[in-house]
N, C-alpha and C positions, 0 to 999 in steps of 0.2 A: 138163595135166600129171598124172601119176598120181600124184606120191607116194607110192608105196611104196619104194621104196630112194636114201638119197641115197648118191653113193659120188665119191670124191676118191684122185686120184693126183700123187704125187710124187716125185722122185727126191732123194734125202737123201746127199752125201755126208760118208757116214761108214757103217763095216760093219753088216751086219743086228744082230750082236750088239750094237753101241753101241745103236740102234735099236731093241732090245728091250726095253735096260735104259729108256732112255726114256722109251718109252711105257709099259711095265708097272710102273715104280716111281714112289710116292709123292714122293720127295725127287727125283725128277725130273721129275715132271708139275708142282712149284710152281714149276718156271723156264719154263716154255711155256704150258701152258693153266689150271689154277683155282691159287689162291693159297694153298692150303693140302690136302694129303689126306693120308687114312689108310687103308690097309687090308694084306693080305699079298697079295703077287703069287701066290695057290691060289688054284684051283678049289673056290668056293664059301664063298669071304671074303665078309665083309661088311665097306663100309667105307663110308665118302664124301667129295665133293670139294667145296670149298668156296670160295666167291667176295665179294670184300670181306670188312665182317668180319661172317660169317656170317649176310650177306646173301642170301646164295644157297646153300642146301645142297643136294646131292643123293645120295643114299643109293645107293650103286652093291653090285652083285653080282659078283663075279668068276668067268665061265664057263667060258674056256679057255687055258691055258696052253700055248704048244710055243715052248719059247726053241729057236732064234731065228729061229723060223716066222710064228706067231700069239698075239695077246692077243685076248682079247673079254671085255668087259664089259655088264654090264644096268643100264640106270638111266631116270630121267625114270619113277617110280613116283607111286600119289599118295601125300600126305602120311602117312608113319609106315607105310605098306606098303616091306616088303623087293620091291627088283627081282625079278622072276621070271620065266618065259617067257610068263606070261598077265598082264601088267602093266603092261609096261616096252619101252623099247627095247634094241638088242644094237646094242652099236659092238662092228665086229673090225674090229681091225690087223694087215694080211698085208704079212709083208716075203717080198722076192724079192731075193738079191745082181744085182748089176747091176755088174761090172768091180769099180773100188774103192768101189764106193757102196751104195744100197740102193734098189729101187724102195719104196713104201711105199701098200697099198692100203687106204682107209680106206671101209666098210659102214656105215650104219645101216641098219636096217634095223625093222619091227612097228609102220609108221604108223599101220596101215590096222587093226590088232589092237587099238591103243587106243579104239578106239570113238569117235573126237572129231566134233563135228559137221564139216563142209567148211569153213569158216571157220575154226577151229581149227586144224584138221589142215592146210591152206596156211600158216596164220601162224606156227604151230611149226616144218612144215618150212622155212618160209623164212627162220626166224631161227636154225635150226641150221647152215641152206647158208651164212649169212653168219657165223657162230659157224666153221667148220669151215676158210673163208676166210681169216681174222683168225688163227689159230690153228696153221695146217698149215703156213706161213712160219715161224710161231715156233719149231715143231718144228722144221723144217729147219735154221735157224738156230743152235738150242740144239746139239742132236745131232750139226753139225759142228764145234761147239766143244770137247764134248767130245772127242771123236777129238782135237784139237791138246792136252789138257792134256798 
């Protein structure tokens, strides 16, 4: 396997907009994927997300915003380094309308950029493919909830 890009598809119903707000906001990323974040939905926020109680932090970068096209974020830095292009990894979120629904195309992408030995670099990617797994249901599920409030 190469490793260089993991990438996931799914179809979310509820509109690309719901589906923006979603994935690009703090107060909706702690009902699907980390338990707590902060940062502003701009280009070139800093912020980070956080798991248990602050057992897991990660310090993310905010790179692109196009409501209600694409988000991409930079993270998985090392310690006390800001995500950057020579760093980090880049998740974008590309939504596409699909009828009443949204497709929903998820990138990581800069495996291969981190420098990790081959054992590393499988074990990370193989615990993001199962991270992204566990995770991309929840979205779906959140994201159609809101649409029904």
């Amino acid at each position: 396997m190469e490793y260089g890009k993991l990438e996931r598809e799914i179809r979310i119903d509820a509109a690309p907009e719901i589906v923006f707000d979603v994935v690009s906001r703090p107060e909706h990323l702690k009902s699907w994927w980390s338990d707590d974040a902060s940062f502003e939905p701009t280009p070139g926020s800093v912020g980070e997300l956080v798991w248990g109680d602050r057992a897991g932090v990660e310090a993310i970068t905010v790179v692109d915003v196009d409501p209600p096209r694409r988000f991409a974020i930079r993270w998985v830095a090392a310690d006390g380094q800001v995500p950057d292009a020579d760093n980090s990894l880049l998740i974008t979120f590309e939504l596409e309308p699909s009828g009443d629904g949204t497709i929903l195309r998820l990138t990581e992408t800069g495996w291969r950029e981190k420098g990790w030995e081959a054992a590393v670099l499988e074990e990370a990617f193989r615990d993001h493919e199962r991270g992204w797994d566990l995770f991309l249901p929840k979205l779906q599920s959140y994201a159609a909830s809101v649409v029904a409030r």
